[in-house]
MARFI-450466 format. One record per residue (C-alpha): residue number from 1; residue in one letter; x, y, z. Coordinates in pm, 1 decimal, padded with zeros to 6 digits. Layout:
N
> NUM | a | X | Y | Z
...
This chain:
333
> 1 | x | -00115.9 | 01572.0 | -02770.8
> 2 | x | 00058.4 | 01264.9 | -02642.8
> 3 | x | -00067.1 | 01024.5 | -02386.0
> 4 | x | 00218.8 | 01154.3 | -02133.9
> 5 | x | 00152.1 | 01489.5 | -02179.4
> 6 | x | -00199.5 | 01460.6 | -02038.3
> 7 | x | -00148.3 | 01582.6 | -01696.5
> 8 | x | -00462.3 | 01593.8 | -01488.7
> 9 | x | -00353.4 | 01512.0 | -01111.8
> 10 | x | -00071.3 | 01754.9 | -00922.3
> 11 | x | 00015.2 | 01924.7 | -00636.3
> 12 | x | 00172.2 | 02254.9 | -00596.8
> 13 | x | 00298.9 | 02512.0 | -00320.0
> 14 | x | 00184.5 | 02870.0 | -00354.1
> 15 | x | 00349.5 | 03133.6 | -00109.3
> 16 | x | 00209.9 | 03484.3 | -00112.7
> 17 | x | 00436.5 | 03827.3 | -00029.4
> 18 | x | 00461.6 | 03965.9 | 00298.5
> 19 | x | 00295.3 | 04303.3 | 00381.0
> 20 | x | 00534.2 | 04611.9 | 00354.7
> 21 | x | 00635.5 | 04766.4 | 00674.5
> 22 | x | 00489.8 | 05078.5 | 00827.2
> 23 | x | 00697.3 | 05420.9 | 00820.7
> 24 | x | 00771.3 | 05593.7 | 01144.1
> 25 | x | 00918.7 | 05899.7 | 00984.1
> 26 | x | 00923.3 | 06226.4 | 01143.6
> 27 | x | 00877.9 | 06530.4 | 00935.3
> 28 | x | 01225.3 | 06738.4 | 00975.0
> 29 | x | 01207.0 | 07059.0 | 00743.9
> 30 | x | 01465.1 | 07352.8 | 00749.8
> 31 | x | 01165.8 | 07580.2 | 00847.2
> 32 | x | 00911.9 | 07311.8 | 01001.1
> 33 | x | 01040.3 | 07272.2 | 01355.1
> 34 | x | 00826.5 | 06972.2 | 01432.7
> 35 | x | 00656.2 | 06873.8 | 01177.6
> 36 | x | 00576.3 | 06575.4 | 01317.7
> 37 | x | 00505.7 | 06190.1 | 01177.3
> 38 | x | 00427.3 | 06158.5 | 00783.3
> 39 | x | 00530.1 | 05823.5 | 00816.9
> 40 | x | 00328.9 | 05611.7 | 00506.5
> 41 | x | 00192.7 | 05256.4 | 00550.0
> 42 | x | 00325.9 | 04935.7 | 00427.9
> 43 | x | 00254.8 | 04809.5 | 00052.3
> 44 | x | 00010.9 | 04518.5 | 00006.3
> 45 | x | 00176.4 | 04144.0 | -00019.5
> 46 | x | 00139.2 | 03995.6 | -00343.6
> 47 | x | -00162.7 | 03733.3 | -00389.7
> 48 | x | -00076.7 | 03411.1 | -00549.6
> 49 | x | -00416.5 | 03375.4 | -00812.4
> 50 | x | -00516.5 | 03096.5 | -00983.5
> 51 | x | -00677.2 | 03172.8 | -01344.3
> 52 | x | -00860.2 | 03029.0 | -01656.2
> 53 | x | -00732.2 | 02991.6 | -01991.8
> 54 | x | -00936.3 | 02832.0 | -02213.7
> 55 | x | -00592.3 | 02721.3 | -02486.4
> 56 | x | -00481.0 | 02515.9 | -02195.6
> 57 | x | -00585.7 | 02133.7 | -02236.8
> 58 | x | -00396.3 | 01974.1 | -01957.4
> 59 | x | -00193.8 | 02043.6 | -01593.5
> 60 | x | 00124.1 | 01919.4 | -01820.3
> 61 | x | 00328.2 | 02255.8 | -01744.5
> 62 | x | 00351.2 | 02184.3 | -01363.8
> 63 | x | 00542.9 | 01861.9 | -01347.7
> 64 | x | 00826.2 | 02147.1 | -01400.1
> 65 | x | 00756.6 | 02426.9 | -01174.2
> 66 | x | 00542.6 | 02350.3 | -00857.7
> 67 | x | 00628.8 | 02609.2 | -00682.1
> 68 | x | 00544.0 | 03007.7 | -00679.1
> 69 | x | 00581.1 | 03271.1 | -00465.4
> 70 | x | 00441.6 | 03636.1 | -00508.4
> 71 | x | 00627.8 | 03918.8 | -00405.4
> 72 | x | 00664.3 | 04101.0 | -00109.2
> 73 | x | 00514.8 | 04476.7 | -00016.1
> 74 | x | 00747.5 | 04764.2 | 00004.0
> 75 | x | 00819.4 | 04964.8 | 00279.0
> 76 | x | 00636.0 | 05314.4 | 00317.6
> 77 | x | 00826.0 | 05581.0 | 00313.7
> 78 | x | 00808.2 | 05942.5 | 00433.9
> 79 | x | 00528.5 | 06236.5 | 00340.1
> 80 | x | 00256.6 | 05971.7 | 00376.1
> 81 | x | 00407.3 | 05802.7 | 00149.7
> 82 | x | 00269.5 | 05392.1 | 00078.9
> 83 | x | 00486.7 | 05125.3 | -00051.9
> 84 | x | 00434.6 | 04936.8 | -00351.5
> 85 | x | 00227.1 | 04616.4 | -00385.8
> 86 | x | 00376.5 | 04290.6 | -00362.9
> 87 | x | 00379.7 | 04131.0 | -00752.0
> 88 | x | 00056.1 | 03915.2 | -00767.1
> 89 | x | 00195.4 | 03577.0 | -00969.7
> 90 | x | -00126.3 | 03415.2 | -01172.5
> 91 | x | -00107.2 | 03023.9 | -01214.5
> 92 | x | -00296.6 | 02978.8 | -01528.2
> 93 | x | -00456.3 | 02639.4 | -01586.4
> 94 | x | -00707.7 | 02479.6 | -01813.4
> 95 | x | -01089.7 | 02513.8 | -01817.1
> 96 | x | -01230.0 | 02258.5 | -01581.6
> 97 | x | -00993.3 | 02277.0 | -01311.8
> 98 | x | -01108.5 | 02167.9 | -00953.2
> 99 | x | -00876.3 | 02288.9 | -00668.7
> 100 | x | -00826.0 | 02148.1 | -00328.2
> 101 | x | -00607.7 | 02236.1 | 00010.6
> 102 | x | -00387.6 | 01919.6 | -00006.1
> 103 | x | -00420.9 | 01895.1 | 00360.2
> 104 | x | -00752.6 | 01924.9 | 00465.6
> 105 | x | -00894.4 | 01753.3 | 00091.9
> 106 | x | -01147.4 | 02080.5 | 00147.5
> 107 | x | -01303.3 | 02145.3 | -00199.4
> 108 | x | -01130.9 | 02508.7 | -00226.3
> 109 | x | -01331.6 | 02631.9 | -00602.0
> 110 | x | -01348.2 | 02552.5 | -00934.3
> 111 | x | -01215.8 | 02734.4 | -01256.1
> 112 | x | -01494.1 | 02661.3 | -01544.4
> 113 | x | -01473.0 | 03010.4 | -01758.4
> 114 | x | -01191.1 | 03158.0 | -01974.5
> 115 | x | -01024.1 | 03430.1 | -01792.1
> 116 | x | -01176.1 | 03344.0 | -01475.1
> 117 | x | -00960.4 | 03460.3 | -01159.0
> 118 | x | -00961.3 | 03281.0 | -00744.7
> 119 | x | -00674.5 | 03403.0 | -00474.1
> 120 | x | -00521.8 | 03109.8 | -00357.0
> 121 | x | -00309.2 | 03245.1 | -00133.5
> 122 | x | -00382.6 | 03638.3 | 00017.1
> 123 | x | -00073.8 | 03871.3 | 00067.8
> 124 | x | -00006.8 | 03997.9 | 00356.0
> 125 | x | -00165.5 | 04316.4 | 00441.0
> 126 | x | 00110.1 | 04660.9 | 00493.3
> 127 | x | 00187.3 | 04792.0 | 00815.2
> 128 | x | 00047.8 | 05118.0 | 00918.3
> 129 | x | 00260.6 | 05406.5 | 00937.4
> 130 | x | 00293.2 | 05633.9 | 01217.4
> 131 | x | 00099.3 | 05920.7 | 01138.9
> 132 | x | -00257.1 | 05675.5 | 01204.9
> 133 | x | -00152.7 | 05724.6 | 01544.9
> 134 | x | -00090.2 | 06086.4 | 01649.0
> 135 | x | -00309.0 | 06180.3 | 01903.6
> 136 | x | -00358.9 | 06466.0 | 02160.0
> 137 | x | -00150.3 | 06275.9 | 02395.7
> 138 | x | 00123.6 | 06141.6 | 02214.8
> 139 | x | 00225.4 | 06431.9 | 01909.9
> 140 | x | 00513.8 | 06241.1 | 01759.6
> 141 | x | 00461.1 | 05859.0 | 01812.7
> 142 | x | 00768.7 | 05665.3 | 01701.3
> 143 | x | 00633.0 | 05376.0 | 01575.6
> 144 | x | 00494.6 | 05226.9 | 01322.3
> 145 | x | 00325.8 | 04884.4 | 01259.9
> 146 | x | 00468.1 | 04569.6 | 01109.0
> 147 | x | 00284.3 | 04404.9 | 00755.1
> 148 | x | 00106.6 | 04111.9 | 00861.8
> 149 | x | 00282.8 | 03789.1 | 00704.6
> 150 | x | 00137.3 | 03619.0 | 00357.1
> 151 | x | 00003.8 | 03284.3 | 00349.3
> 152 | x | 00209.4 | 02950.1 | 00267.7
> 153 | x | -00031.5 | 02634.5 | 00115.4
> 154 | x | -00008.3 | 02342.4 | -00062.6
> 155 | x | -00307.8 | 02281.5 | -00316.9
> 156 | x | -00419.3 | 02009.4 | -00502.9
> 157 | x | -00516.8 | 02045.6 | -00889.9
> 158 | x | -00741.5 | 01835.8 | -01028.9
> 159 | x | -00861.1 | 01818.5 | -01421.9
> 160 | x | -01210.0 | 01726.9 | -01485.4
> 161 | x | -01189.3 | 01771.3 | -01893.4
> 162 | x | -01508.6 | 01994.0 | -02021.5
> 163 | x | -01666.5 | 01784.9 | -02330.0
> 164 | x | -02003.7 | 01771.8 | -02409.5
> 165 | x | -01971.8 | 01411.9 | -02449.0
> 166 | x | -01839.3 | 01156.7 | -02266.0
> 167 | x | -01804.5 | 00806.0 | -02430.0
> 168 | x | -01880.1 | 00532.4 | -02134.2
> 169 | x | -01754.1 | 00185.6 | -02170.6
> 170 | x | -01578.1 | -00144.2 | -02093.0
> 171 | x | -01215.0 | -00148.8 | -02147.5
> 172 | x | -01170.5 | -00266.8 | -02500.7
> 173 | x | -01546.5 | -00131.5 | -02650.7
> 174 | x | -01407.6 | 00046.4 | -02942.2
> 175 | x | -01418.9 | 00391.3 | -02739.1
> 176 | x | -01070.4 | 00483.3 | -02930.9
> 177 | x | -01176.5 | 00381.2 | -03269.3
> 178 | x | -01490.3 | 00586.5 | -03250.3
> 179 | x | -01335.4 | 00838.9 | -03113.1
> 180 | x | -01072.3 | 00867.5 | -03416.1
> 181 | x | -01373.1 | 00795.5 | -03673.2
> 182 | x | -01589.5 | 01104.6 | -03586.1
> 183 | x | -01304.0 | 01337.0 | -03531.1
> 184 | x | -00921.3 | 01435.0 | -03645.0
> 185 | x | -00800.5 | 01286.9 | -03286.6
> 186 | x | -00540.7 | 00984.6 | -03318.1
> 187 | x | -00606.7 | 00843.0 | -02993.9
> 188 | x | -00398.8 | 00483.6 | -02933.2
> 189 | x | -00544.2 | 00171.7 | -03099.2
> 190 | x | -00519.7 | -00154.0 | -02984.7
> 191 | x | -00666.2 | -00531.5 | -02941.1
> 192 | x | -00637.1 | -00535.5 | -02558.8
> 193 | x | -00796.5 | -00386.6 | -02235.6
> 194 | x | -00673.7 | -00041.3 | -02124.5
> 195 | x | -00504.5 | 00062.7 | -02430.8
> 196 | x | -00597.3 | 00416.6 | -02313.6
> 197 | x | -00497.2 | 00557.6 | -01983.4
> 198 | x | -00572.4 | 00887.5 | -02045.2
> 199 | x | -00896.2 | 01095.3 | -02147.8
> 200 | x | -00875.1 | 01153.4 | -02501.3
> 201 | x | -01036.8 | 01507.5 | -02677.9
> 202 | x | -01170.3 | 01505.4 | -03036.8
> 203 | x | -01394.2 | 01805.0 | -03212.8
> 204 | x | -01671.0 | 01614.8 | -03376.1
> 205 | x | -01743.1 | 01803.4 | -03742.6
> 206 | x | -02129.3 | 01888.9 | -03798.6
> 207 | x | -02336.8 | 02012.8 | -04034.7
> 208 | x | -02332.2 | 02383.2 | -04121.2
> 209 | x | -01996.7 | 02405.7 | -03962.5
> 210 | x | -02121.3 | 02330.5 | -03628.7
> 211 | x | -01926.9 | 02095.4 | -03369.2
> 212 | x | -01900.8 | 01959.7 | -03042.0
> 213 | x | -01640.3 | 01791.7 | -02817.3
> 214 | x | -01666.2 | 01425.9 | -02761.3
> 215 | x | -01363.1 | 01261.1 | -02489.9
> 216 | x | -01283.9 | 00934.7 | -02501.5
> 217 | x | -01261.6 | 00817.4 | -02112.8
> 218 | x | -01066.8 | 00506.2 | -02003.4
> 219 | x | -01252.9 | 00185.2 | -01988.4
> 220 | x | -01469.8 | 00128.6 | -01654.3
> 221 | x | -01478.5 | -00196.0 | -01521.8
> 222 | x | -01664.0 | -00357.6 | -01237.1
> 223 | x | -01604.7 | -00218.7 | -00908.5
> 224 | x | -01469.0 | 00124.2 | -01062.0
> 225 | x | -01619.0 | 00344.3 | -00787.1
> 226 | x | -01422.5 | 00181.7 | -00559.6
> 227 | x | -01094.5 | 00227.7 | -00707.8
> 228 | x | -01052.3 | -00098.6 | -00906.1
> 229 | x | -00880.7 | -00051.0 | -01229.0
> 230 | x | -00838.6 | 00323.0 | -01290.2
> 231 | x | -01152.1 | 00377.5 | -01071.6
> 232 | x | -01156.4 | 00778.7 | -00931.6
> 233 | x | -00899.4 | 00905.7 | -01152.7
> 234 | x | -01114.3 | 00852.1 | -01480.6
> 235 | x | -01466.0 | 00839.3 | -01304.6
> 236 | x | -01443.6 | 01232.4 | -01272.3
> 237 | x | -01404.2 | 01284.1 | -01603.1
> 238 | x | -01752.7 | 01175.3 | -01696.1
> 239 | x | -01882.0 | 01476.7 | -01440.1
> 240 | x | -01838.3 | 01746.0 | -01696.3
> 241 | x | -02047.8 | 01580.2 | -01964.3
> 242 | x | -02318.2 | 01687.1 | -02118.9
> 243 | x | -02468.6 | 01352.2 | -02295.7
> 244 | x | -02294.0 | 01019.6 | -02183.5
> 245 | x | -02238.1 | 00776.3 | -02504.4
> 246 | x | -02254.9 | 00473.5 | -02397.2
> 247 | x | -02041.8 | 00184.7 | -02602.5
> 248 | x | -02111.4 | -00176.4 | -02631.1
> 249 | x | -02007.2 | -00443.4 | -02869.7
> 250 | x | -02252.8 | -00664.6 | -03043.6
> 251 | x | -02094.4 | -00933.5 | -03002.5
> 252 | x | -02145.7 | -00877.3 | -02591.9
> 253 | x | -02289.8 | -01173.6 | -02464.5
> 254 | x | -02571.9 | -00978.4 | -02249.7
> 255 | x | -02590.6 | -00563.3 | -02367.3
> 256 | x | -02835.9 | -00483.1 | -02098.1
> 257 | x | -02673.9 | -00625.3 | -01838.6
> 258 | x | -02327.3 | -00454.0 | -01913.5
> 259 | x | -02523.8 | -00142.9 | -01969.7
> 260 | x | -02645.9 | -00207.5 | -01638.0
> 261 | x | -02318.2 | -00298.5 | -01505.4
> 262 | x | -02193.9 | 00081.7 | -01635.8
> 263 | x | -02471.8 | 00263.0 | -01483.9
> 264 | x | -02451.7 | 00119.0 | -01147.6
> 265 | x | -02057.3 | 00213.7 | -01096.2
> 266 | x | -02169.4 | 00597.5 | -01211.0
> 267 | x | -02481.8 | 00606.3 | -00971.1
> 268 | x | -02248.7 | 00457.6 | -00687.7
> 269 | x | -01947.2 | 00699.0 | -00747.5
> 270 | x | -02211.9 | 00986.6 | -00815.2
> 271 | x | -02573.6 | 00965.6 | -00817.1
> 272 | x | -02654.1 | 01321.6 | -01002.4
> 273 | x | -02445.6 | 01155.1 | -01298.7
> 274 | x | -02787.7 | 00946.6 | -01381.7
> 275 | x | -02966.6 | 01300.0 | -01449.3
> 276 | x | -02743.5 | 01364.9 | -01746.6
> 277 | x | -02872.3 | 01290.4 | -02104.0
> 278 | x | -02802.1 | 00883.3 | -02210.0
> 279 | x | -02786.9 | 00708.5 | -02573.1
> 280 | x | -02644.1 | 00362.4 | -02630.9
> 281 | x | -02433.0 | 00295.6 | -02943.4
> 282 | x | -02429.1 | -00064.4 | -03009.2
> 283 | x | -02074.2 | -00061.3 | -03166.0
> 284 | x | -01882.0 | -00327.1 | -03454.2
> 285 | x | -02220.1 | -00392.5 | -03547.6
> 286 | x | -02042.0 | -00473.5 | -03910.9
> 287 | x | -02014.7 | -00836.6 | -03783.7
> 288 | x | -02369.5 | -00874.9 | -03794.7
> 289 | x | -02578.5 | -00910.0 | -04109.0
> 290 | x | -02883.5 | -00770.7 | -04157.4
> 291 | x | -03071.5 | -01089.7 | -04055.9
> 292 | x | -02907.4 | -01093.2 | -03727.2
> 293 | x | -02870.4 | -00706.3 | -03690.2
> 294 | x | -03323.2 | -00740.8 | -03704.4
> 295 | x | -03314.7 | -01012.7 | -03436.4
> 296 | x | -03113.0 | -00804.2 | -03190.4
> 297 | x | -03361.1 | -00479.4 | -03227.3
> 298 | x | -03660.7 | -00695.7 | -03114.1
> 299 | x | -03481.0 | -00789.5 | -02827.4
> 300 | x | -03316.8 | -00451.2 | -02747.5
> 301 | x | -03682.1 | -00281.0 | -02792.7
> 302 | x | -03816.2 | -00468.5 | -02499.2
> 303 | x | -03443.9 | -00376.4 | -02271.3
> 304 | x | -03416.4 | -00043.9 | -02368.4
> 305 | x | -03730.7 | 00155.1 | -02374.0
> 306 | x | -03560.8 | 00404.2 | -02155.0
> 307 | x | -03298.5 | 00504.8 | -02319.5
> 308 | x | -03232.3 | 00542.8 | -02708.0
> 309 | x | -03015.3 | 00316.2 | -02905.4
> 310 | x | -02848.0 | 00245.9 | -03222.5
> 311 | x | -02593.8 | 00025.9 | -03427.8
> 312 | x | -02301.2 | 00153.9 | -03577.6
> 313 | x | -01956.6 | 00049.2 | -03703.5
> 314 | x | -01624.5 | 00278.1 | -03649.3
> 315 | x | -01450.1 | 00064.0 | -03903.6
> 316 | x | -01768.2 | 00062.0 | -04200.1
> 317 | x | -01856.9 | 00423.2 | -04108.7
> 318 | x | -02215.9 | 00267.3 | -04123.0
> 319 | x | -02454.1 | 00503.3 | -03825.9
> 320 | x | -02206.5 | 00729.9 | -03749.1
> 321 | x | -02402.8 | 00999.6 | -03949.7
> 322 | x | -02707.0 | 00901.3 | -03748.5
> 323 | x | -02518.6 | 00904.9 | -03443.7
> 324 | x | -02420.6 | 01231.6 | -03466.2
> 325 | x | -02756.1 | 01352.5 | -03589.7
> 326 | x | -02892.2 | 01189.0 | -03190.9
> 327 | x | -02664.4 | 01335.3 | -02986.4
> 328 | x | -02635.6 | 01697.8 | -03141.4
> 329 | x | -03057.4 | 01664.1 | -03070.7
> 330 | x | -02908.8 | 01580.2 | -02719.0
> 331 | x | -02701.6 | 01851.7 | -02691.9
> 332 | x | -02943.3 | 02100.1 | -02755.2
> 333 | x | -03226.4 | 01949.0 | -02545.0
């Protein structure tokens, strides 16, 4: 998939069908001088739902329909008869879906399971015909009710991709690279900041034909859960994950402090993000010989006794096995 075909952002308007119309039929028979009303209620609008599909990687389809409208109830009809249902119209969309009333910004629900179904707009409901309202007063009532009208919105879709791994890391921190080393993704490479602008999906290969899905999210920089750089629209992203990679270069002039740097800009755009599971890759470590590679480990044994770490190198393939053999333990935790 291309860079412009990831679509995880839009906004659509959903109508649903207007009830049918109550009957107020009288019963007229050759032999059935008053039969009275048979008059049959109104058919059900059509709801506008909102459904899962798990083949569906991106919100790329709706930047050429964004609008639908259900169908409208039918008419009853005589002999008691009720009118069809409106035609429901389902909006499928990708696992990981978040949807919001445009409006109001009111969280609305989430789609997370394949096949999974939300109304997002109720039809209308039918009219009631006239026979509900024979009584001993009034035999032959000659009316009938009106369906009630459907309901108009305008929603807000959101994509918060569903990998088990999120890579976290300064623009420029080999996040792409890795990405295309462990898996059969081609993300974009390139020697300058924000070469990707979209989250990037890979399967990650392991042993006894095992896998899991690592995304490669757009570099954070300082001041990210504020809205600097790509801020929110990458930040959510990370919310799905599982185990949250963390990538910085060796040749970094202070790893703790940009690990730091990373952490505070999750726990300030969402605090539960801390809970999730944490390893640090220490990435292009094939600049580094093994003289110097031994230095840095003393020092990165005193800053990171919290959290695991390792070197590795996209381009030498050297800890990637070892990488993978950490975070699958992660994983399955």
């Amino acid at each position: 998939m291309t860079e412009g075909n990831f679509v995880d952002y839009v906004k659509i308007d959903v109508v649903s069908g207007k009830g049918g119309q109550g009957s107020a039929h009288l019963r007229r028979e050759k032999f059935v001088a008053k039969g009275g009303p048979d008059g049959g209620d109104g058919g059900r609008g059509g709801h506008v739902i909102i459904r899962g599909n798990k083949n569906l990687w991106t919100l790329f389809s709706f930047k050429f329909k964004r609008h639908f409208k259900a169908g409208h109830g039918e008419h009853g009809s005589k002999s008691r008869s009720t009118g069809a249902a409106g035609a429901d119209v389902y909006i499928d969309v990708p696992l990981g879906t978040v949807v919001r009333d445009t409006e109001t910004k009111q969280l609305l629900f989430e789609i997370t399971e394949d096949g999974e179904e939300k109304i997002a707009a109720e039809g209308g409901l039918g009219g009631l015909g006239n026979w509900h309202f024979k009584s001993a007063t009034n035999q032959t009532p000659r009316y009938a009710q009106p369906g009630t009208g459907g309901e108009e919105k305008k929603l807000t879709l959101e994509l918060k991709v569903l990998a088990d791994v999120g890579l976290v890391g300064f623009p420029n921190a080999g996040k792409s690279t890795l990405l295309s080393a462990l898996t059969a993704a081609k993300p974009k490479i390139a020697d300058y900041e924000f070469t990707t602008l979209k989250p990037n999906l890979g399967i990650v290969q392991y042993r006894d034909f095992r896998s899991f899905v690592l995304a490669d999210i757009p570099g954070i920089i300082e001041g990210a859960a504020e809205g600097k750089g790509l801020g929110h629209y990458f930040l959510r992203h990370i919310e799905r994950n599982a185990v949250l990679l963390f990538l910085i270069p060796a040749d970094s002039p202070d790893i703790r402090k940009e690990y730091e740097i990373l952490l505070n800009e999750l726990r300030k755009y969402n605090p539960e993000m801390l809970d999730k599971s944490r390893i640090v890759a220490i990435s292009k470590s094939d600049m580094l010989d093994e003289e110097l590679m031994a230095e840095m480990d003393e020092e990165l044994k005193k800053d990171f006794s919290d959290v695991p770490y390792l070197f590795i190198s996209s381009v030498s393939q050297f800890g990637l096995q070892k990488l993978k053999d950490k975070l699958w333990v992660l994983l399955n935790e």
